[in-house]
N, C-alpha and C positions, 0 to 999 in steps of 0.2 A: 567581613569577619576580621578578625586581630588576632596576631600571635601578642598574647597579653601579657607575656614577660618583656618583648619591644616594645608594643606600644603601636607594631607596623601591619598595615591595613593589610590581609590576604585577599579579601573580595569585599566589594561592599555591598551591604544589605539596600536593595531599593528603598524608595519613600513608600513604595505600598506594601511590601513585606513588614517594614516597619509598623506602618498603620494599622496592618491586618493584625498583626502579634498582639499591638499596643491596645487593638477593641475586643482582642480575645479576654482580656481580664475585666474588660464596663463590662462586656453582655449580662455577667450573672445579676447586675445591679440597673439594667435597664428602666425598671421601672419607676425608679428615681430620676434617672436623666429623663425622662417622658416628661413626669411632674417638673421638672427644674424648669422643662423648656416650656410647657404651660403659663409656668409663672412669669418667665421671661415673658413672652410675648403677650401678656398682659401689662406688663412693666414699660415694655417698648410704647405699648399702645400708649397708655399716661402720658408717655414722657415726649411723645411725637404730639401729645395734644398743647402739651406746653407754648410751646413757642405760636402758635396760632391762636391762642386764647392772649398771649402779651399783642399779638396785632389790632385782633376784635378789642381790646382794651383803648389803644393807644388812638385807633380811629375814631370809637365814642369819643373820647377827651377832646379829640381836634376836630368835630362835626359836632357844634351845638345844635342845639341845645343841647345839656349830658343829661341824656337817659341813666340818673343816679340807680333807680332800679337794673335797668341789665346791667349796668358797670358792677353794681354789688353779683350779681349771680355772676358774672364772669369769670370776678377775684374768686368767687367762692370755689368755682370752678375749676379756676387754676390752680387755688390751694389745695384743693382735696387731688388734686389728678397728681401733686406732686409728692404729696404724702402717700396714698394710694402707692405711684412708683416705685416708692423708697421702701415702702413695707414687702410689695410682693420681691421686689431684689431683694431684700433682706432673708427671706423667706427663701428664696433660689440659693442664695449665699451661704447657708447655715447648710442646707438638703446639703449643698456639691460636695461644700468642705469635709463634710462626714462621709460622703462617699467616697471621696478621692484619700481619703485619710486611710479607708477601709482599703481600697484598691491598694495603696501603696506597700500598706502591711501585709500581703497577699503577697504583692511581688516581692517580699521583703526576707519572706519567710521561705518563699518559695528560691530564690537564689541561694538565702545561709543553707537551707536543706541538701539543694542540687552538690553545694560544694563540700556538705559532709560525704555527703558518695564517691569523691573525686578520691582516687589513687597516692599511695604518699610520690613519685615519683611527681607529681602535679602541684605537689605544694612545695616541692624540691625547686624546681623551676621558678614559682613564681613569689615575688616579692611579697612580705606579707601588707604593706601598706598600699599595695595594689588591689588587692583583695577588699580592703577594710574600702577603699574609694568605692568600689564598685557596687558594694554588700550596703555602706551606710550612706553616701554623698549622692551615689548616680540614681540611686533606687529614689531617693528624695527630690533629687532634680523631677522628675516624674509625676511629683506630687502638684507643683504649678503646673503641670501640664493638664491635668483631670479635674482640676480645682477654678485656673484660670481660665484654660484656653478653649476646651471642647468646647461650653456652653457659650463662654463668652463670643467666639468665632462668629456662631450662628446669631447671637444677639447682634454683636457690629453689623452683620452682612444682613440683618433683616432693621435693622437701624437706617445704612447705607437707602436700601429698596424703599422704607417708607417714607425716610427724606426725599429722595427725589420722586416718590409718589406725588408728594405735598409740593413738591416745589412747579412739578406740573400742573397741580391744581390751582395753586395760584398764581402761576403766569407761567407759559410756556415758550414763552421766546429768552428767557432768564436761566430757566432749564436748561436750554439747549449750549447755553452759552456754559455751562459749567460741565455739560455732557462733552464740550469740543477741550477741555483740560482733561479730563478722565482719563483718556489713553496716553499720557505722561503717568500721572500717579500708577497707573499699571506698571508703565516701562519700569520707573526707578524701584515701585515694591518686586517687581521679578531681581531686576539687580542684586537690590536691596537681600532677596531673600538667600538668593547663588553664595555672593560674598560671606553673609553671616556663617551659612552654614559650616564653609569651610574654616572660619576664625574661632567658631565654638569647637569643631573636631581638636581643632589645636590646643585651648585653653586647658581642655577635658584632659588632654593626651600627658600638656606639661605637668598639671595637675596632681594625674596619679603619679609622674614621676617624683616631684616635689611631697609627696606624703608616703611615697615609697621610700626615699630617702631619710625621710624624718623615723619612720617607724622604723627601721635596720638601724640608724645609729645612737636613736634615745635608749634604742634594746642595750647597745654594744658600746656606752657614754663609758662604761669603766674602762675601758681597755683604749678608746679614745684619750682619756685622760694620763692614764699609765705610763702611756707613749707619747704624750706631750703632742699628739695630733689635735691640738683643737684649731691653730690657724689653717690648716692642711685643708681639716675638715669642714672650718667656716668659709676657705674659699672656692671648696667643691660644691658647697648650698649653693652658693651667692652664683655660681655661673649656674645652677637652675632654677633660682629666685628669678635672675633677672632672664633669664628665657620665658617664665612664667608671667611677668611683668611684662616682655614685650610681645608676648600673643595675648594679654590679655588690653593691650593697649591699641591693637588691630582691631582687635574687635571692638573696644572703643569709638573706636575711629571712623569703621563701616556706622555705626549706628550715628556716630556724631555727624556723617555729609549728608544721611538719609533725613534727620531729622531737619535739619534747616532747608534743603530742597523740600520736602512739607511746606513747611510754612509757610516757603517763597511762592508756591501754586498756592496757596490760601492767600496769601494776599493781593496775590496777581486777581482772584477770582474776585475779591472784594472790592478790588476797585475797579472790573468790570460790570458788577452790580450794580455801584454807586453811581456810577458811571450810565449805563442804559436804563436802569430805573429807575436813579431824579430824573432823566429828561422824559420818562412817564408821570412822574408826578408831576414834573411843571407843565406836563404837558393837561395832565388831569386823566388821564389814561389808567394809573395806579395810585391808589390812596397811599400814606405814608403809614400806615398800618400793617400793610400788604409787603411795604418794602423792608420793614423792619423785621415782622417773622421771615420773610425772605433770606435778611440777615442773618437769624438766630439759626433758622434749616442750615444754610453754610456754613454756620461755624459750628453744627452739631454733625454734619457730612463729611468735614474734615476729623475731629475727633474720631469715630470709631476708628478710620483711615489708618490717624496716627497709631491708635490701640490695634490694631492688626499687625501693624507693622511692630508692635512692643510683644506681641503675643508671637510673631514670626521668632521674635529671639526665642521666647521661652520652650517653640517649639524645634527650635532649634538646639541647642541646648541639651532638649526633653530627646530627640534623633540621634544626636552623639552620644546620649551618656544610654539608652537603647540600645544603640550597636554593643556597645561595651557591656550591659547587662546578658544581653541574645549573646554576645561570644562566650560569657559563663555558662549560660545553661545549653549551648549546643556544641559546646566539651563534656566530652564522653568519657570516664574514666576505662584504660585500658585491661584492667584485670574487674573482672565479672564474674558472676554467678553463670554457671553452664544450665541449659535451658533444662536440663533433669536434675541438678544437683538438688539434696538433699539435706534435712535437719537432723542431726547426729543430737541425741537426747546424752547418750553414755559415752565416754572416751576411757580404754584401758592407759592410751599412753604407747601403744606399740609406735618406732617413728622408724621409717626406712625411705633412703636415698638411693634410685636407683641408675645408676648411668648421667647423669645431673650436669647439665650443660648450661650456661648462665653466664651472660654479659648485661652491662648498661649502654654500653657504645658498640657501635660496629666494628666486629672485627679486632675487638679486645676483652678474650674471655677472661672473667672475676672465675669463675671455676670450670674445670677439666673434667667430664669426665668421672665426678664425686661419686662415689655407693658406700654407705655404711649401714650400719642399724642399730638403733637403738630398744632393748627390753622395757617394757611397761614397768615403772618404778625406778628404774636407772637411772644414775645421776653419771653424765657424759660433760666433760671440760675440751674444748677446743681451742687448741693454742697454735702459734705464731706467729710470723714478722707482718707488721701493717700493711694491709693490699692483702694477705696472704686469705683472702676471705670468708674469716668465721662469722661476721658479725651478718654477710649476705647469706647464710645459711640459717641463718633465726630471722633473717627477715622476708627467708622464700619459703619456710615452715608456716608463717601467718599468710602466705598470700600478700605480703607489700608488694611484689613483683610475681611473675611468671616467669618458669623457666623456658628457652627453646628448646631445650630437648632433655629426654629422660624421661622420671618419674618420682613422684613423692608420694609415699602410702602413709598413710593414721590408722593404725587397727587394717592393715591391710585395704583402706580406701583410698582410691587415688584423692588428693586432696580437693584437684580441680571439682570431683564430684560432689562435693561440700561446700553449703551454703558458706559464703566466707563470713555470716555474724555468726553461723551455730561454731564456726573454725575456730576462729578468735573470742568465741565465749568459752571456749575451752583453755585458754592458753594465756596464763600472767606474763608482765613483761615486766622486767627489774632492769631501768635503764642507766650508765654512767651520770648523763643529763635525765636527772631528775626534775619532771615537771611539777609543779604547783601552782594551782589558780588560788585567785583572790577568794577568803573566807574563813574558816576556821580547819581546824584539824582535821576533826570529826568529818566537815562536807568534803575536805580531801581524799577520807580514807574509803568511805560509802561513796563518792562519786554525786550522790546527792539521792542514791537509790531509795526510795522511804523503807523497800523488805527489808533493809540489813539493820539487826536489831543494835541499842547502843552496847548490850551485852555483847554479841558477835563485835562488837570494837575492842572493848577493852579484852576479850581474851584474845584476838589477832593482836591485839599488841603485847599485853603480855605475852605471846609465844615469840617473838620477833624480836623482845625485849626493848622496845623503843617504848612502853610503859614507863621506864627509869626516868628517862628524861621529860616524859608528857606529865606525870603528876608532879612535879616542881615546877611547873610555870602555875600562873597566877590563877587561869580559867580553864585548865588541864588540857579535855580535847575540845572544849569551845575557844581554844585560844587564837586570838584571830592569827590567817596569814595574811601577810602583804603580798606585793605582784612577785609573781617568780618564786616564793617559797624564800626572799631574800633578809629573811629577819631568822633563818634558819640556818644552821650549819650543814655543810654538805652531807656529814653523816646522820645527822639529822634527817635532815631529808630523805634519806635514803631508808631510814628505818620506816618514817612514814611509807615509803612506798612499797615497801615491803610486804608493812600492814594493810595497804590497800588492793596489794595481789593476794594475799591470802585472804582477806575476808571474799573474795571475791568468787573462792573454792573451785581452782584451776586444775584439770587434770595435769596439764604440763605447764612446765615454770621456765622461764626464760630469764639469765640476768648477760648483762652485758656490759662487763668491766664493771660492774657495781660495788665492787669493793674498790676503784683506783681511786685516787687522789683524799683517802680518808684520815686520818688520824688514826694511831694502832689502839691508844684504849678504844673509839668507836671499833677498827677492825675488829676485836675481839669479840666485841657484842656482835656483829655481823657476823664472824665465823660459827658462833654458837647457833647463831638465828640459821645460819645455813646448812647447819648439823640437820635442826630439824625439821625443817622444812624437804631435804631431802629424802623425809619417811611420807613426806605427801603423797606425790604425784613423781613422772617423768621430771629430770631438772637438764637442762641444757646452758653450761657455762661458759663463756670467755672469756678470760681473764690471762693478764701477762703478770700477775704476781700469780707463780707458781705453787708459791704456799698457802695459796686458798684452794685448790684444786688438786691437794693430795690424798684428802679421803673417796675421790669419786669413784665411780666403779670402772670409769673406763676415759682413757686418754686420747684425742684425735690430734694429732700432726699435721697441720698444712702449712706446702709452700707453694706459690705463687699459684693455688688454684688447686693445688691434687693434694693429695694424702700421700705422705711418706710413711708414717706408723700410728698404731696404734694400740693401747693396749693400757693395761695400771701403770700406775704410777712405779711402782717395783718392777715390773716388769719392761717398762721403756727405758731404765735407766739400768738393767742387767746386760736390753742391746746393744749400749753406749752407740747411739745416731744419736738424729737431731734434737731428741728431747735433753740428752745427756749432755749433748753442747749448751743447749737452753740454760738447764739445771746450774751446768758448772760456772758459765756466766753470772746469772744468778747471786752465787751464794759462795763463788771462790774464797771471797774475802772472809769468807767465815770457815 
């Protein structure tokens, strides 16, 4: 297994846990690999008849008279056995690739699935171009493995069996002599297979680091540029380019000494052939017929060989980027559903914190100690200095983490006892980082749900007032987006998201610094949009411009984890503390 933010092996999966995992996905399709192998070994059969019909040929020709009739049935014989061949491989070829195309998309679907259940605490951790390796490249690697290697394995190794059937049958003192090479071609394929393995784990490993890399800084190229980091940052590549380069030059390498030791035992075996079988033919002991398919059995004995040993890579390969898929899906996300929790249909909005105890590290608590309460319809603002953690209090209201001690109620249910999708179907979230995917408006604000009517859009935007600026563009809300919402203005965006929390009919609303870094004409459209939205549901705000946060119903104070006050906005600023300090910073200059 891998801690797959390193890259560093914790335990490693055997070759047969591997195996066993990797036939857990063919079983469903068995009956396709039955027929494939069918067709194979009809395919073998053809193709092992080949080379014994070019001898029967070559002996007519050279023992006259020529029997011009059996020579034609022979040719005829040989042509059909090779066409025959070619059609049922063809036939096995079409079945696998569709199977293994199927299997692939299984594991394919089945990994992106596993990793939507995974905890944000779990995507915090890990790179996201490690993800996209594993989810799109290793799930593919997989796909030669099902397509090439299963079937073809069993073709080589019954390939292997019928040659040296045949080579028994037509002389067995010639047999023996390529039976006494055999246990070399084992030794160097065992080597052979040790070494690869290890040179693929590494390619794999530098790999996702190299596309981890790429996807964090093509995301973060403007800020890159801003800062004049681009030699910085082309020579941090370039030392894992060429890390990549030289593990993928090892493994080059094992494959480049395996392959020419081949060839060296195939030649050696050839002109021990040539070698003991003309001194049968001169002897007259063996026709030159006999020595010729002899020939061709050899160099059809070495082939699959070689093909086993090309297939060792891809199963290799197919074993590294396995481990790396089994360490996705045998990560567990840490906050779960409780084996009673339940589907909450109605949410009033009631929200209370009780005793709230809450770290991400050991031994350094983000909150102390928290108990407030929030009334069904209240609109609550949480403010203070950064670290001071309001933003971990909307994010342990949805369940993004679990606290160690305490209590969190909804309508008086402990939260834990809530399914966390009926939890989070109750609850919008209005983010500073506004996310948008690639597509139009419209598929941004509906999520791509087909219930939400286009009518339920355009009145969620007219209340949100991001209608102002969506009917002047060109396609209104079919207007395309690019990646990231980046053909958008921040406020922009943010009014879409707005729109996309309320059509979405939340009992509680969540925004977080959602009005910072805006322009004040957008502010003003947002403070309006915030007016009313406030008459929805529950609103739970954080925000350090204080002047969005003066209509609320009620003020939270923290520092470094606790509550010092709280209370209206008139009211925190009568007890002249820390909100009053806030305040006076704030707005002295005015």
């Amino acid at each position: 297994m891998y801690d797959i933010d390193t890259d560093k092996r914790l335990h490693n999966y055997s070759d047969k846990q591997i195996l066993k995992r990797l036939a857990s996905y063919a079983i469903p399709y068995t009956r396709y690999f039955v027929l494939t192998f069918v067709l194979m070994v009809i395919s073998v059969l053809f193709a092992l008849a080949e080379p014994y019909l070019i001898g029967v040929s070559i002996d007519i020709l050279t023992e006259p008279p020529v029997d011009v009739r059996f020579l034609t049935i022979v040719l005829i014989a040989f042509a059909g056995s090779i066409l025959l061949s070619a059609f049922f491989e063809y036939m096995q070829t079409m079945i696998l690739q569709k199977t293994g195309q199927q299997i692939v998309y299984n594991m394919r679907e089945e990994v992106f699935t596993h990793v939507e259940t995974q905890d944000i605490d779990y995507f915090n951790k890990i790179p996201t171009g490690k993800l996209v390796t594993r989810v799109a490249n290793d799930t593919n690697t997989l796909n030669e493995m099902y397509t090439n290697v299963i079937v073809n394995v069993f073709r080589n190794l019954l390939m292997i069996v019928g040659i040296l059937s045949a080579m028994f049958i037509l002389n067995a003192e010639l047999a023996l002599l390529i039976l006494a090479i055999t246990p070399f071609i084992i030794i160097f394929s065992f080597v052979f297979r040790r070494f690869s393995r290890k040179a693929y784990r590494t390619v794999r490993a530098n790999m996702s680091r190299v596309n981890g890399f790429l996807a964090e800084h093509l995301s973060g190229m403007k800020v890159v540029q801003i800062f004049n980091k681009e030699e910085e940052k082309h020579e941090e590549f370039d030392v894992k380019n060429k890390e990549l380069r030289r593990s993928e030059l090892r493994e080059l390498l094992v494959f480049a000494i395996y392959r020419p030791t081949m060839y060296m035992l195939f030649m050696v075996s050839t002109v021990l052939i040539f070698l003991y079988g003309g001194r049968q033919v001169i002897a007259g002991t063996l026709t030159v017929g006999v020595l010729v398919s002899f020939y061709n059995y050899l160099r059809r004995f070495f082939e699959p060989i070689q093909q086993l040993a090309e297939q060792f890579n891809i199963v290799q390969s197919a074993f590294a980027s396995s481990e790396r898929i089994f360490a996705i899906l045998d990560a567990h996300p840490e906050v779960l559903d409780e084996p009673d929790a339940m589907k909450i249909d109605e949410v009033r909005g009631d929200i209370e914190f009780k005793n709230v105890w809450f770290r991400y590290v050991e031994d350094e608590w983000v909150l102390k100690d928290v108990s407030f309460k929030v009334n069904a319809k209240e609109s609550v603002a949480f403010v203070g200095a950064t670290g001071a953690g309001k933003t971990t209090i909307l994010s342990l209201l949805t369940r993004d983490y679990d606290i160690q001690s305490g209590q969190i109620l909804l309508d008086g249910i402990d939260i834990t006892k809530i399914k966390i999708s009926s939890l989070r179907s109750h609850v919008g979230q209005m983010l500073q980082d506004v996310f948008m995917f690639s597509g139009t408006i419209k598929s941004n604000i509906t999520l791509r749900d087909e219930d939400i009517t286009d009518e339920e859009v355009v009145e969620a935007c007219k209340y949100v007032n991001a209608d102002k600026f969506i009917n002047k563009l060109p396609k209104k809300y079919d207007e395309p987006v690019r990646e990231r919402g980046n053909n958008y203005s921040a406020g922009q965006r943010q009014l879409i998201s707005f729109a996309r929390t309320l059509v979405h009919k939340p009992n509680i609303m969540i925004l977080d610094e959602a009005t910072a870094n805006i322009d004040t004409e957008t502010e003003e459209l947002i403070q309006e949009s915030l007016k009313k939205m406030m008459n929805i549901g529950t609103m739970l705000i954080v925000a350090h411009r204080l002047s969005t946060i003066q209509h609320v119903d009620k003020i939270i104070v923290l520092q470094q984890g606790e509550i010092l006050e709280q209370g209206s906005h008139q009211e925190l600023l009568q007890q002249k503390g820390h909100y009053y300090y806030l305040y006076k910073l704030q707005y002295e200059d005015q």
